[in-house]
N, C-alpha and C positions, 0 to 999 in steps of 0.2 A: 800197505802203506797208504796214507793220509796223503791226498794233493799238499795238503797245509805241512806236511815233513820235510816236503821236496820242495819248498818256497827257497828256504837258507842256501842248498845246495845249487840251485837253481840261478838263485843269483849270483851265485860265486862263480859257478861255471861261466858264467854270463858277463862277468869281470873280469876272469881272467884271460877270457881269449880277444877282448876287447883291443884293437887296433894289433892284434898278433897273426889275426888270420883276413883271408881277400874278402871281400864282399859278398861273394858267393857262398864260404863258408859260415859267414857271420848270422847271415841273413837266415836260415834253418833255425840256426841255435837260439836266433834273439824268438821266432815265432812258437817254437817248440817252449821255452821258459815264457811265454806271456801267457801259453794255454793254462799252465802249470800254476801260473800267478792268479788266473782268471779263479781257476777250480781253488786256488789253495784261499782265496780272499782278499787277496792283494790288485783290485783292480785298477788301482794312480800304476803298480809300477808295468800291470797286465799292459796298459795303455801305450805307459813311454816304449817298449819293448816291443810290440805289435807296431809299433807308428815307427818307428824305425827301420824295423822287418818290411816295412811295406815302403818304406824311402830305397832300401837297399835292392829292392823286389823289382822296383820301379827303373831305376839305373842301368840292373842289370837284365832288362825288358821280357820280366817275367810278371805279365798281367795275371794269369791266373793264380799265382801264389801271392801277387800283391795284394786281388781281391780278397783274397782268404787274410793277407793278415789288415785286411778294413774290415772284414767282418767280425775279427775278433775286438779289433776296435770300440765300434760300435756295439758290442756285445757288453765291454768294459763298462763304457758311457755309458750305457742304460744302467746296468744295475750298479750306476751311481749315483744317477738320478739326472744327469743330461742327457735328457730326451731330444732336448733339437740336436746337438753334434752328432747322438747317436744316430737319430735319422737319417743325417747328412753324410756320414759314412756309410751307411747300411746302403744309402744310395748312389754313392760313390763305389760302394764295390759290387753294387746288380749292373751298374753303367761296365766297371771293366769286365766282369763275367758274358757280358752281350758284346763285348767287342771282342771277344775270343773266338 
């Protein structure tokens, strides 16, 4: 299978558990589908979905998975052609991976 197959399902899963599950669960699912989104080509919704994951990350004071989904962030932004946001998260999560 194609990352670009599992975009549709992806989001749907990503819908439906939307305000149905805690923080803690949410916050996997939304990083696991922005990877998904990333590889499948969709990097607007890789972004909202990672920036999320990492507010949720963030809450429930899980820096090392926060930085992981800034990195995917920043991952997003680039290959979309914002170079400074991407930077400034790329640096945003070498900052929380050093304070781990």
């Amino acid at each position: 299978n194609r990352p670009l197959d599992a975009c549709p399902a992806a989001k749907r899963l990503q819908d439906t558990a939307k305000g149905q599950v805690c923080a803690s669960t949410e916050a996997p699912l939304l990083l696991s589908t922005s990877k998904v989104m990333l590889e499948g080509g969709r990097p607007d919704d890789c972004c909202t979905s990672a920036q999320e994951a990492a507010r949720l990350f963030e809450e429930d004071g899980d820096e090392r998975m926060a930085a992981t989904a800034l990195g995917i962030v920043a991952q997003a932004q680039m290959s979309m052609g914002k170079y400074s946001a991407g930077r400034q998260n790329a640096r945003r999560a070498r900052r929380r991976f050093g304070e781990i």
